[in-house]
N, C-alpha and C positions, 0 to 999 in steps of 0.2 A: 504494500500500500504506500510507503513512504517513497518508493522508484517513481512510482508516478504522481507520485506529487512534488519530487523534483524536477521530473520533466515538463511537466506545467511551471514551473518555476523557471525553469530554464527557457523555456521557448517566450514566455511574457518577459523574460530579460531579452532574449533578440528580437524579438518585435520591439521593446524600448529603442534598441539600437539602432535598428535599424530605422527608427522617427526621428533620432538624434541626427543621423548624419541628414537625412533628407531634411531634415527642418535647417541643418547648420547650409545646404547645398542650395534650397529656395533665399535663407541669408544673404548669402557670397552671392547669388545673380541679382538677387535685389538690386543691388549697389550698380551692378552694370547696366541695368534696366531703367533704372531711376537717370543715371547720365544720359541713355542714350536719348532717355524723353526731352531730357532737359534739352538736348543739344536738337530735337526736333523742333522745340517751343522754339531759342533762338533762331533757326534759321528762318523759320515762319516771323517771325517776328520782323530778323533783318530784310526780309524780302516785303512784308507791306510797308516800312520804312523807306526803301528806295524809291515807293511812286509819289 
């Protein structure tokens, strides 16, 4: 009875893990996501500026 209650133990530890790196993986893009908007707002921006 205790075997399989550490393997429940054990698998709800890798499913943790494995939300940890994908939550740390959506993080790290965030940041490239966030620039690349930005850099799509400025050039929309520079370009109604020009007329």
């Amino acid at each position: 009875m205790t075997h399989r209650k550490n393997e429940k133990g054990q698998s709800l530890l890798e499913y943790a893990m494995v939300a940890a790196v994908v939550a740390a993986a959506v993080i790290a893009m965030s940041t490239y996501v966030f620039r690349s908007v930005q850099a799509t707002q400025q050039t929309i921006q520079t370009e109604f500026q020009k007329e």
